[in-house]
Backbone as CSV, one residue per row, in Angstrom:
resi,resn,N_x,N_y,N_z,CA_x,CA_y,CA_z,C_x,C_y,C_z
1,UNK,0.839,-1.180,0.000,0.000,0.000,0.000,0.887,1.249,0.000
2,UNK,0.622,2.509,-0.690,1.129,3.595,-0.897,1.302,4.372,0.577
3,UNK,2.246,4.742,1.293,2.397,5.648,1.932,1.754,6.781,2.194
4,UNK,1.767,7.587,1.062,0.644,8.644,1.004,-0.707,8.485,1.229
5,UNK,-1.538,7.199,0.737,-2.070,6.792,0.724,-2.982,6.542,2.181
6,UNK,-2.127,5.937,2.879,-2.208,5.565,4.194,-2.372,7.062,5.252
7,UNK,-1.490,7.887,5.136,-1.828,8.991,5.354,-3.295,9.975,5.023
8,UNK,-3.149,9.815,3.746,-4.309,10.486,3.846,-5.694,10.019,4.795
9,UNK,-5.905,8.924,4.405,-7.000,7.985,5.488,-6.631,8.445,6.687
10,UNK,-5.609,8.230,7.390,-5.332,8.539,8.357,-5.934,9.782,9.231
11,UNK,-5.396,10.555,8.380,-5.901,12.352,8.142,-7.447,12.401,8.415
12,UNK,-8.213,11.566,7.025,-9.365,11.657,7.050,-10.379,11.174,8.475
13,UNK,-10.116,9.934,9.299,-10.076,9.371,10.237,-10.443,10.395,11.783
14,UNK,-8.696,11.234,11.798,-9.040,12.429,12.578,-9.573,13.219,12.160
15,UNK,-10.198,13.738,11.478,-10.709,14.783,10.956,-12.193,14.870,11.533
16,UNK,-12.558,13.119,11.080,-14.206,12.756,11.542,-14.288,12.234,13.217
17,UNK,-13.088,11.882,13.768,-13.354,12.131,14.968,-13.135,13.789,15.600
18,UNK,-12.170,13.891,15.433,-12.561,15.401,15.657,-13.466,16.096,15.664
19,UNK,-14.384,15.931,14.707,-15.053,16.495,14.258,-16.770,16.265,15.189
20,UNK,-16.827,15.265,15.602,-17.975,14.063,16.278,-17.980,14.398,17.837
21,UNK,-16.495,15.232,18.801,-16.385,14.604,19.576,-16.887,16.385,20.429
22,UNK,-17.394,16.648,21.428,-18.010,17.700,22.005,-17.258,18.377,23.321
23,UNK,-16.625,19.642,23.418,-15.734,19.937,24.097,-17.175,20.807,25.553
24,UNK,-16.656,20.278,26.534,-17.382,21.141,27.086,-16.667,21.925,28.386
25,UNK,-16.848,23.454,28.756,-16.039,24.475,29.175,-16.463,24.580,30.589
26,UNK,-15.766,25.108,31.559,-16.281,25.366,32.593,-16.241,27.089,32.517
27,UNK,-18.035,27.255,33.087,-17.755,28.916,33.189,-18.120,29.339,34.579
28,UNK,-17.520,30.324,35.336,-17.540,30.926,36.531,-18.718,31.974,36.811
29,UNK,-19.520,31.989,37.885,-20.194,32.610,38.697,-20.066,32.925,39.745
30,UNK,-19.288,34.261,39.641,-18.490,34.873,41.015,-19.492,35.375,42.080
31,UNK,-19.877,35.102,43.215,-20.397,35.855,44.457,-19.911,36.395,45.298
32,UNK,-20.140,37.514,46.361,-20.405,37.319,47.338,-20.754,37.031,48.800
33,UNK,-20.750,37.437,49.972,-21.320,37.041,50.508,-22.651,37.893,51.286
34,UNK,-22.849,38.782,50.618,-23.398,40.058,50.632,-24.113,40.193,49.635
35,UNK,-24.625,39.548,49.108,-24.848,39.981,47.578,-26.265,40.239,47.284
36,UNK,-26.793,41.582,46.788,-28.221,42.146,46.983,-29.288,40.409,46.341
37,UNK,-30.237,40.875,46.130,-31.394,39.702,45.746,-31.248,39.801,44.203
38,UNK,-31.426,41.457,43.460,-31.195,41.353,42.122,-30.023,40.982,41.661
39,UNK,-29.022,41.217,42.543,-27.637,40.516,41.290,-27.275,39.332,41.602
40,UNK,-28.127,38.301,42.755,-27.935,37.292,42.931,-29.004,36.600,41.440
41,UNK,-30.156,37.263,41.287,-31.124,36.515,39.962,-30.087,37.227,38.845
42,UNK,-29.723,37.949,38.677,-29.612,38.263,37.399,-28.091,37.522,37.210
43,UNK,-27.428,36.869,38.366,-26.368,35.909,38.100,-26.413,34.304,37.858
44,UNK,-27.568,34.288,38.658,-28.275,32.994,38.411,-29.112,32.684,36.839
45,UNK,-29.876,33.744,36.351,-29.542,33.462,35.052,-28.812,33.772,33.920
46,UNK,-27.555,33.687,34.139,-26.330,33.785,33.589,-26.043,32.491,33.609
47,UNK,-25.769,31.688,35.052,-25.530,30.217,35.240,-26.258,29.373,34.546
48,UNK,-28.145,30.322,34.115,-28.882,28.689,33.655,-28.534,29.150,31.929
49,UNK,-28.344,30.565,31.686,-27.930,30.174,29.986,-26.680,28.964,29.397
50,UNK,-25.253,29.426,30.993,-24.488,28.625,30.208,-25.027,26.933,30.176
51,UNK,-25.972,26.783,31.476,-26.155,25.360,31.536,-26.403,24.752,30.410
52,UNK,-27.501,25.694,29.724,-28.517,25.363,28.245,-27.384,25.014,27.219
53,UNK,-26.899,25.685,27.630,-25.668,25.623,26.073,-24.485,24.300,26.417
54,UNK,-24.777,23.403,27.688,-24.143,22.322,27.459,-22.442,22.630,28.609
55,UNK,-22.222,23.696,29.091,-21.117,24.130,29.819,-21.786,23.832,31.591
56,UNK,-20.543,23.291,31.946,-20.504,23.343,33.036,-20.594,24.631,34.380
57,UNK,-21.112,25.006,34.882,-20.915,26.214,35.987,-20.347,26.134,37.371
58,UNK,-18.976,26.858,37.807,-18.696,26.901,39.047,-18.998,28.241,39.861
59,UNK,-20.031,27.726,40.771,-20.440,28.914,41.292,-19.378,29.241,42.415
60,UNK,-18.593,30.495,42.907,-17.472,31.033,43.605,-18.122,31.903,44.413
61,UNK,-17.783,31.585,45.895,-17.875,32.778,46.669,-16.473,33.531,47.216
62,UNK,-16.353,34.782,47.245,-15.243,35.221,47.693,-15.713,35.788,48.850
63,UNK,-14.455,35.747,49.879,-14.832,36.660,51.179,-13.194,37.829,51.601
64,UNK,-13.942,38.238,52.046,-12.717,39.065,52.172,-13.372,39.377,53.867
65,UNK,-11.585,39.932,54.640,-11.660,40.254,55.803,-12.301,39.708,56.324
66,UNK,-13.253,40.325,57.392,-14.175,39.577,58.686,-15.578,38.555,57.807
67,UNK,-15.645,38.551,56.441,-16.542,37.757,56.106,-16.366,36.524,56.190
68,UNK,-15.011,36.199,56.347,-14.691,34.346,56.715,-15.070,34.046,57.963
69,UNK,-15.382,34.861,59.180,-15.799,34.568,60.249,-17.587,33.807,59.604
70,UNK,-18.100,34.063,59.026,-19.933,33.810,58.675,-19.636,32.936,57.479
71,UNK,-18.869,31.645,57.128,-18.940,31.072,56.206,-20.478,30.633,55.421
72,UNK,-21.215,30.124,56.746,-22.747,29.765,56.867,-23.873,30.779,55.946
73,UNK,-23.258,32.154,55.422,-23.660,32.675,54.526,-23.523,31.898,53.343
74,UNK,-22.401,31.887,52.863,-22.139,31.631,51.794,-22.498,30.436,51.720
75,UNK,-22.460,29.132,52.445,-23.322,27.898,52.312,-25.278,27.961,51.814
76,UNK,-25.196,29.401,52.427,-26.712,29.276,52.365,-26.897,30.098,50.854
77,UNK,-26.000,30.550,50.844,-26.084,31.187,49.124,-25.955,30.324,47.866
78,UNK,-24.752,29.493,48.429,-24.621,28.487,47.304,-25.865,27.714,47.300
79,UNK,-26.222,27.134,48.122,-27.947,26.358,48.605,-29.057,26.588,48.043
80,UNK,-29.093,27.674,47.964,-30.018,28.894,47.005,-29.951,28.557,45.665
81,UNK,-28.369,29.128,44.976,-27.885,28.939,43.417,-28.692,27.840,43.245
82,UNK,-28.286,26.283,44.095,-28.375,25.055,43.392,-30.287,24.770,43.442
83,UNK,-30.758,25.129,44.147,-32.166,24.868,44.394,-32.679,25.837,42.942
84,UNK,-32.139,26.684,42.664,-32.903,27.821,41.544,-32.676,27.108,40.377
85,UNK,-31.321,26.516,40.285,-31.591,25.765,38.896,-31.400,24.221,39.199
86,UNK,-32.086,23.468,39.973,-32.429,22.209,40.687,-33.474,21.655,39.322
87,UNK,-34.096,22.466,38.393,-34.676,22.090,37.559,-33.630,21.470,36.289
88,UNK,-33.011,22.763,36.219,-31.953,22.132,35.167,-30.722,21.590,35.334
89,UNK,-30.209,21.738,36.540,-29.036,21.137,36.774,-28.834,20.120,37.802
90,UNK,-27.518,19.451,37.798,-27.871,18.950,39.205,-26.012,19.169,39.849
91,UNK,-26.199,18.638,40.940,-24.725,19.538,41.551,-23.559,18.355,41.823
92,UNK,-22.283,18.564,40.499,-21.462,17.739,40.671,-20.301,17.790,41.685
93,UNK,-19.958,18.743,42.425,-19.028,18.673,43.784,-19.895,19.863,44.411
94,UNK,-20.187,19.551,45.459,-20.762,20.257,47.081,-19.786,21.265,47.277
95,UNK,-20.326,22.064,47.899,-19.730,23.418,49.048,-18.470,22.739,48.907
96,UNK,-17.161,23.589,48.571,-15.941,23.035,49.497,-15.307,24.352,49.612
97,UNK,-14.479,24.115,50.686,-13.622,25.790,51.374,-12.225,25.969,50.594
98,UNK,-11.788,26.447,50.014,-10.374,26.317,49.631,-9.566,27.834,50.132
99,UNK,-8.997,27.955,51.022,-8.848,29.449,51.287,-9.871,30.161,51.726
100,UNK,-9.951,31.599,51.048,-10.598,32.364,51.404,-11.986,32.208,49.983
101,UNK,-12.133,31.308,49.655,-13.260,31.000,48.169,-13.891,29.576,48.514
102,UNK,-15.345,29.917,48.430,-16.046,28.463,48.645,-16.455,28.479,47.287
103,UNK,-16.205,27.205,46.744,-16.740,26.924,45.366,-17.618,25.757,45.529
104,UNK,-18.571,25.590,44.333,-19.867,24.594,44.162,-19.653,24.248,42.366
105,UNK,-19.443,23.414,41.962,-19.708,22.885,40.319,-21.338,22.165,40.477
106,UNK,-21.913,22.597,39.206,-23.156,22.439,38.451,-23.022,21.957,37.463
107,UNK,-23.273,20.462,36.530,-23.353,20.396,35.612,-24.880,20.024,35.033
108,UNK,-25.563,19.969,33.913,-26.719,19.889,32.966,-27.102,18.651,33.881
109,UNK,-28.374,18.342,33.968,-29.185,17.253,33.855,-29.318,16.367,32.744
């Protein structure tokens, strides 16, 4: 068999897997722990567009200074996020503390 030959198939091969196979992104939803009622909805649907579109969402709380003393906010915020889009999503890692940032991942149902 021709060399070139073999190549090209080859080529063609990746091309159609490549082509078949679906990349999906993680996008961020920064909070908080203070965060009024409207820019908590109008962030929350930010989170359910990217859901629709197949992307993953990590919802982030930041605290600064004396707000790490009241973590229990931000548990109850993230709690919130996941119950609002409990329709469309469901929640692939829980509350965790890393520093001064509690993060939550959401992926599609």
């Amino acid at each position: 068999m021709d060399f070139g030959k073999h190549k090209y198939k080859q080529s063609k091969k990746e091309k159609l897997t490549k082509k078949k196979q679906h990349v999906v992104s993680i996008k961020e939803i920064r909070l908080r722990p203070k965060i009024e009622e409207h820019d908590l909805s109008f962030k929350i649907d930010h989170a359910r567009k990217f859901l629709e579109k197949g992307n993953k969402v990590k919802a982030t709380v930041l605290f600064r200074g004396r707000e790490l003393a009241h973590k229990e906010f931000a548990h109850r915020l993230l709690e919130r996020v996941a119950t609002d889009l409990d329709d469309i999503a469901k929640i692939e890692r829980g509350a965790t503390m890393e520093g001064r940032i509690m993060t939550m991942m959401l992926t599609k149902r």
